[in-house]
N, C-alpha and C positions, 0 to 999 in steps of 0.2 A: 461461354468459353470459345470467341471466335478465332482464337490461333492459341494452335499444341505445341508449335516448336517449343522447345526443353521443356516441357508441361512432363510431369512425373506419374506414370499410367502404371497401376498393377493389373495384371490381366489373369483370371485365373479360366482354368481348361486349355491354354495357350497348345498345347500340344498336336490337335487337329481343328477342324471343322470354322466353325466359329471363328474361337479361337487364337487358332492359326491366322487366319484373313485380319483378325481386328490387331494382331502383332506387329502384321508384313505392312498394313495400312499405315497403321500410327507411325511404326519406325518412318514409314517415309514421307510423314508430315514433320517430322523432328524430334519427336517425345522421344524421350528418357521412358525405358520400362523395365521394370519388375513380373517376369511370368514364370505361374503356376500350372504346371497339370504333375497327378498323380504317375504318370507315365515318362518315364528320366528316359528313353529315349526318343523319344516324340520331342519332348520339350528339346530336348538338343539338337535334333533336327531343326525346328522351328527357328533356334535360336539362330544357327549357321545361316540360313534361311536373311537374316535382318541386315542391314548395313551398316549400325551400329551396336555396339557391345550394350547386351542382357544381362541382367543379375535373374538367375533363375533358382527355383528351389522344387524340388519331386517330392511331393504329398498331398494325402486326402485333404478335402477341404474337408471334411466333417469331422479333421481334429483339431484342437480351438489351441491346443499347447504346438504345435505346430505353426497356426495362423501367426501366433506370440512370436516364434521364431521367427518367421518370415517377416515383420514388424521388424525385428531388430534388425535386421539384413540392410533393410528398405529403408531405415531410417540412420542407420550409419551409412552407406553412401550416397544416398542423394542428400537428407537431411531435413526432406521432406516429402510430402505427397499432394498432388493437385486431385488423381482420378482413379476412382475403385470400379469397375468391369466387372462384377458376379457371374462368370460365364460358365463355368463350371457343372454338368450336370450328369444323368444318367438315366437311362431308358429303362420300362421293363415290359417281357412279352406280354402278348395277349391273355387273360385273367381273367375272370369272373370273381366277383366283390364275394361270394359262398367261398372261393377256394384262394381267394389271396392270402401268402403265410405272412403272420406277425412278423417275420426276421427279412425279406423283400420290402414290407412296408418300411418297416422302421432302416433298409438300407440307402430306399430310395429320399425320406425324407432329413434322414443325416446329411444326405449329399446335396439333394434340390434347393432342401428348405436352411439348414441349420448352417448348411458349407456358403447360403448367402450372408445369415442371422452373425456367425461369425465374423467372416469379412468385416460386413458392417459395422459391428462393434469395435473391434479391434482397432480399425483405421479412422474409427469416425472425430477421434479426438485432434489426430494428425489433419485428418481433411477440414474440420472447423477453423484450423491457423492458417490455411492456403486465404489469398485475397480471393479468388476464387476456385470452385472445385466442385464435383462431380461425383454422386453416387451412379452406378448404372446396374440394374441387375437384369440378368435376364428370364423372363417366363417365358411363356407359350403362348399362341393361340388357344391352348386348353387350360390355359391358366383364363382366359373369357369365357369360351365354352367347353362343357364335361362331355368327354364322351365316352361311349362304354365300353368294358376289357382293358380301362387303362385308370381304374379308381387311384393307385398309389399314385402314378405321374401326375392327372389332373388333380390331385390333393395335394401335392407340394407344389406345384405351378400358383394352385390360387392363392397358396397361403405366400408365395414369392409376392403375387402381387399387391394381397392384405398388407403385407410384413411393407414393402416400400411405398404404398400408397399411406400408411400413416406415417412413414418417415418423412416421409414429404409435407405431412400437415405440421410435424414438426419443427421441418427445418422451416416452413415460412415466419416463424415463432424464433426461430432460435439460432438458425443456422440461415443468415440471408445471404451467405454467399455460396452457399449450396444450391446444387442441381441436384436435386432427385428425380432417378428417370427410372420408367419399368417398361422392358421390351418383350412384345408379343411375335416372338416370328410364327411364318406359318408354317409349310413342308420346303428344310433346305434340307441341302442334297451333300451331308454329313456320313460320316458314322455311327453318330446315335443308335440307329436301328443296327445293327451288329454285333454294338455292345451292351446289347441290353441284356437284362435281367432273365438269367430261364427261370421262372418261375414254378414250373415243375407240369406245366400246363401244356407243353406242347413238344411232341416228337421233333426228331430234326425236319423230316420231311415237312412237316408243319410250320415250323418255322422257317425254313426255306421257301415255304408256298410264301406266309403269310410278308417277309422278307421282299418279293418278286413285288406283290402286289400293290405293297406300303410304299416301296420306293419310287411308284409310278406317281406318287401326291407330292415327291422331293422338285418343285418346280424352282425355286430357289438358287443361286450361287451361294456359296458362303461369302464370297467376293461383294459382292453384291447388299450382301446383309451387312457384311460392315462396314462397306461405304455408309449403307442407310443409317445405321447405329450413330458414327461418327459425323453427317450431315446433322444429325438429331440432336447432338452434344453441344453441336457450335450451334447451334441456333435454339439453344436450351429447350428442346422439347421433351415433357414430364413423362408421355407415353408415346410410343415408337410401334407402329406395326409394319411385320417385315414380307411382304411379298401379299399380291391380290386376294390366295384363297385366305389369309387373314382379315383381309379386310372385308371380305365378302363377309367370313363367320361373323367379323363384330358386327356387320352391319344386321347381321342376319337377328344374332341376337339380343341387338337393341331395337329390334322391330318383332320381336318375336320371342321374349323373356323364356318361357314357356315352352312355347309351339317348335321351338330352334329346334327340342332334340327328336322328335319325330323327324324334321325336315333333314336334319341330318342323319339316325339312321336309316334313313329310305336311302340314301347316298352311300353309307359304306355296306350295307345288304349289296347291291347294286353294283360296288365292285369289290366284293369278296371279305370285305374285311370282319362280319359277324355270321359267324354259324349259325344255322337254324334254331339249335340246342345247347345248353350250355355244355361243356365238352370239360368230363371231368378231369382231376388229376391224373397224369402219366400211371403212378402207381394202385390207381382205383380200376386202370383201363389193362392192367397186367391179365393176360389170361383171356383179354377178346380181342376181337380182330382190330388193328385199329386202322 
């Protein structure tokens, strides 16, 4: 897809980060867009923000009668769709796999995993009739490598990438005028980390600490990621990694299947980001000092 102009783009998390930047980008390549985020005023900002008029819509992506509605939006005014953007996501604190709650898990994988699984469904009928067109979803860096305190995210990150990596063997089969792409950014320099999940695991002081620390690995522009995203698009690349310390992890752990995750946490010991001990729940810790 070497030229966007009136190419028909849904963008979902359009609201900040991300985003935001793959909105302001596109609008000023020429696309036509449809964006999403849970947050109606973020998204209205954003939209102000474009130089051409949005159709926007405020809802979770991990409601599928929702996605439906959005669908009929999207397809009575443009009349069709070229490009689906899976950008949408959600953080959650620092965790031990002993003390993560069933109701955290199952909030971050409705949104990571199923607010992609969605999307894609939905729209894959409309994107099969485009001459050509574009799945894009986005993972992680931890959707390549797991790291620890963060099981729910890097659990819906890999299954983001499982989930489009067989869509892709698909569409070579089925859909040849599909792009299927899956994006690993590494640390951009988002809100992610603010809105994450309290998992019940860490005081504010904690989180605050653990906050200061986390956003020192945000080496990234959002800007920047989604120049790269959309350089990736027009020159139909299947996998997208966003910023060096990404590249570095993949490199690290396709040389180092195994061994990665010692080498990595030597690295977040190192700069604060794993406690000695596992550090129970806030309500286990009521009554000591904490």
């Amino acid at each position: 897809m070497r030229h966007l102009r009136n190419k028909v783009f849904v963008v979902t998390g359009a609201g900040s980060g991300i985003g935001r930047a793959l909105s302001i980008a596109l609008d000023k390549e020429g696309a036509q867009l449809a964006l999403n985020d849970i947050n109606e005023q973020a998204l209205q900002e954003t939209a102000k923000l474009l130089k051409n008029k949005a159709i926007t819509r405020a809802f979770s992506v991990a409601q599928r009668d929702e996605w439906l509605a959005f669908k009929t939006e999207v397809m009575a005014h443009f009349g069709g769709l070229d490009a689906l953007i899976n950008n949408a996501g959600i953080a959650h604190e620092a965790v031990a796999v002993e003390h993560l709650r069933e109701t955290d898990l199952k909030k971050v994988m409705d949104i990571n995993f199923y607010g992609v699984v969605h999307g894609t469904q939905v729209f894959l009928p409309e994107l099969a009739r485009a001459r050509e067109a574009a799945v894009v979803n986005i993972s992680s860096i931890f959707g390549v490598t797991a790291v620890g305190l963060q099981s729910a995210y890097c659990a819906s990150k890999f299954a983001v990438r499982g989930y489009t990596e067989s869509l892709r063997m698909e569409a070579m089969s089925y859909y040849p005028n599909l792009l299927v792409s899956v994006v690993h950014p590494g640390g951009i320099d988002t809100n992610v980390a603010e809105n994450a999940i309290t998992a019940g695991s860490r005081t504010e002081e904690e989180r605050h600490k653990d906050l200061s620390t986390f956003k020192q690995t945000f080496i990234t522009s959002p800007e920047k990621a989604a120049a790269t995203i959309i350089e990736g698009i027009k020159n139909s690349k299947t996998r997208i990694l966003i910023g060096m310390d990404a590249k570095i992890m993949d490199l690290t752990a396709r040389l180092m299947p195994v061994g990665y995750s010692k080498r990595i946490l030597k690295e977040m010991k190192k700069n604060g980001l794993v406690d000695g001990q596992i550090i129970e729940p806030i309500e286990k810790r009521e009554g000591k000092q904490l």
